[in-house]
N, C-alpha and C positions, 0 to 999 in steps of 0.2 A: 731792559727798563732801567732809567735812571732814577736813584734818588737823592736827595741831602741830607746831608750828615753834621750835627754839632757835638758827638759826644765829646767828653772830659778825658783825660788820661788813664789809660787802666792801671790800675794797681794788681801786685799777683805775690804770693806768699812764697819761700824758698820751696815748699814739696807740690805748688802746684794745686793743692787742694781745694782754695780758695782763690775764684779767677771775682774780680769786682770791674764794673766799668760805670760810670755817671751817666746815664744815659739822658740828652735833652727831650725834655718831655713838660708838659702842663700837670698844675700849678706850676710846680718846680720841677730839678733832674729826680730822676729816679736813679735808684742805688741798685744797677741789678748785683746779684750775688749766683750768679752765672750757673753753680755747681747744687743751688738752692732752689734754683729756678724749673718752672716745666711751662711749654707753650701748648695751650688750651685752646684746641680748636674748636668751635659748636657750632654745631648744625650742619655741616657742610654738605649740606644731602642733594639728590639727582631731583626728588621731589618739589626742594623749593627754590631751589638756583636754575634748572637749566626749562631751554623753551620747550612746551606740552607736557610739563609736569602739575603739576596739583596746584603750585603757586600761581602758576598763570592761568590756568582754569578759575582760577577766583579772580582775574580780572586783572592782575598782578605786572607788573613791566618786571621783566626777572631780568633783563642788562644791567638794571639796577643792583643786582646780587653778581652778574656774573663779572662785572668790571673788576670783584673783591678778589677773582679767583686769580690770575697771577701776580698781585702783592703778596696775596696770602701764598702763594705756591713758592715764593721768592724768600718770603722771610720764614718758610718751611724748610726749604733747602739749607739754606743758614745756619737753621738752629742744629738739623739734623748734622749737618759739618763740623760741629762745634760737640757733639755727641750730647748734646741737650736732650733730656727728658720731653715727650712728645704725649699729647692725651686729645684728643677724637672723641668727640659729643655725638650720637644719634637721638632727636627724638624719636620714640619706637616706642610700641605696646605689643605684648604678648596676641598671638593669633587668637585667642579666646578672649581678647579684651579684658580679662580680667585684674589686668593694673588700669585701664582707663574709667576712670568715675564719670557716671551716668552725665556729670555736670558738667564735666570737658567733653565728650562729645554729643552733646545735645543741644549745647550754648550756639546761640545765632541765628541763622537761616541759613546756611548754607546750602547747595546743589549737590554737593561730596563730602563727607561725616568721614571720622575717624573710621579703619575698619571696611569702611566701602571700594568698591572696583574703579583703581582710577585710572588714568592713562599707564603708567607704571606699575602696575598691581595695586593692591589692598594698601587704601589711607594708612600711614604712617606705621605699620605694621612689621614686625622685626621678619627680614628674610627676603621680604620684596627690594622688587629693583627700585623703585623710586627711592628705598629707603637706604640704598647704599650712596656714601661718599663719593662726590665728583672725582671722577679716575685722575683729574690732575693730584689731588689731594689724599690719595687714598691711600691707609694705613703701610706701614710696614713693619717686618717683622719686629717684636719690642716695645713698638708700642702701645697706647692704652686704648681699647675703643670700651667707651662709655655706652649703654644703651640705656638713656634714662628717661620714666614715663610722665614728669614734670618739665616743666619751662629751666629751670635752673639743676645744674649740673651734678648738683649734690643733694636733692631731694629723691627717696627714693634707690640709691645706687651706694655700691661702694668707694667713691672717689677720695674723701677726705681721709679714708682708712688705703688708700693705697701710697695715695702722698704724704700721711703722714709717715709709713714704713720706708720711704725714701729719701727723708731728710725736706721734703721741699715747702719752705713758708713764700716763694712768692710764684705768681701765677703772674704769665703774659698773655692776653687775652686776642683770639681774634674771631672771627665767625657771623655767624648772621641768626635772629635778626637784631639790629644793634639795642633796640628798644625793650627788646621780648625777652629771648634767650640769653643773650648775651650778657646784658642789665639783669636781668633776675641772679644769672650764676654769679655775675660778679659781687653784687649784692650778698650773697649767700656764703663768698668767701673770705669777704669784708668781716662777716660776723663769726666765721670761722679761725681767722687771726693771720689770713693770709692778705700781703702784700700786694694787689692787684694792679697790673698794667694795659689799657686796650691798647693796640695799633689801630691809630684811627682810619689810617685807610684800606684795613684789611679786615673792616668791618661795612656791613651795608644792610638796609634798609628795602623798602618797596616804598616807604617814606619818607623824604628828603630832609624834612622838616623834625620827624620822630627823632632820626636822627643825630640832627643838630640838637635838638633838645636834650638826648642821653649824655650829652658828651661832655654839655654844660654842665650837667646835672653831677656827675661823675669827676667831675674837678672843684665843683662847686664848696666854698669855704675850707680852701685849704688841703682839696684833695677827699671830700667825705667819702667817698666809695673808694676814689682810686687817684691814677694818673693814665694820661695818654697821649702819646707818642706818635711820630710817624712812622712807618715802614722803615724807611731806611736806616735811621737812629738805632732800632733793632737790631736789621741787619750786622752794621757794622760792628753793633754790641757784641752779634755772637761773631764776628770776626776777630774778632778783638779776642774774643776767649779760646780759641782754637788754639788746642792741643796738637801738632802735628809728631 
């Protein structure tokens, strides 16, 4: 897969410590700090990406999620090369439901409730298959997997107590869905004090439009949530930062 690339020149300190690269990104570049940095992946589940899973039981075009799966598996590779910090989002609930509030799974009409027997096991349930990460995407040793019972990544979980133990203020974001999860955690880390980045094409939607709208939203006056980039811009980024 090809992409384009505009970053800036790296800058790197005599010990190494500190790798920077400008990465071109919306509003303006983003200042990654390489060694500050962890790439946050959310949601990447069997459930709502692949076909006869849950997502598509609700009526869902999931090509729309699965196009995201080798950008994302791309600028996975990368970062892992560069020995970047890596963190894995599940939405998931305890088998007893008892982190899911009556009002999350009771809202809607739906055919399939949290909880319920779906093509992949139990709604969004920690341990089920549907509820494991797409096998392109799927955790390795070191890394962080998050099992969290809210929309955003930090409600409910230990995440911002595990990056803060590792030095990291900025977060690259990628995952699905771009409106929901992804906008909520970024959101959440925005107010947490971290420097947020999506990869816009290593994020997707079931709505096209939802989409476009997050993206705006998220650059919107100068950056108010964040900044977002393409794929390859990334890539290159942690290319750039490799230690060999």
């Amino acid at each position: 897969m090809q992409y384009q690339t505009a970053n800036e020149t790296i800058n790197i300190n005599d010990d190494m410590s500190m790798v920077m690269v400008r990465i071109a990104a919306q509003p303006f570049a983003f200042a990654l700090e390489f060694r500050k940095a962890a790439l946050v992946i959310i949601d990447m589940q069997r459930d709502f990406v692949e076909p006869g899973g849950f997502g598509e039981t609700l009526g869902n075009d999931v090509s729309l999620l699965q196009c995201v799966v080798p950008v994302a598996r791309d600028v996975l590779l990368a970062w892992r090369g560069a020995g970047g910090l890596v963190v894995h989002t599940r939405e998931s609930h305890l088998p007893d439901l008892s982190d899911c509030p009556p009002a999350k799974r009771l809202r809607g009409n739906p055919t399939l409730r949290i909880g319920d027997s779906g093509p992949m096991g139990r709604i969004l349930v920690r341990g089920e298959a549907g509820n494991q990460i797409v096998p392109e995407l799927a955790p390795v040793a070191g890394e962080i997997v998050i099992d969290k019972p809210g929309k955003g990544a930090f409600h409910g979980t230990e995440l911002h107590r595990l990056l803060a133990e590792r030095g990291i203020t900025q977060l690259v974001f990628m995952g699905v869905t771009t409106e929901v999860c992804v906008q909520t955690s970024m959101r959440e880390a925005n107010d947490r004090g971290y420097d947020c980045l999506l990869v816009e094409d290593g994020t997707g939607s079931y709505f096209p439009e939802f989409k476009a709208a997050t993206l705006a939203m998220i650059t919107a006056q100068g950056g108010i949530v964040g900044w977002t980039a393409m794929a390859g811009a990334v890539i290159d980024a942690a290319d750039r930062c490799r230690v060999d």
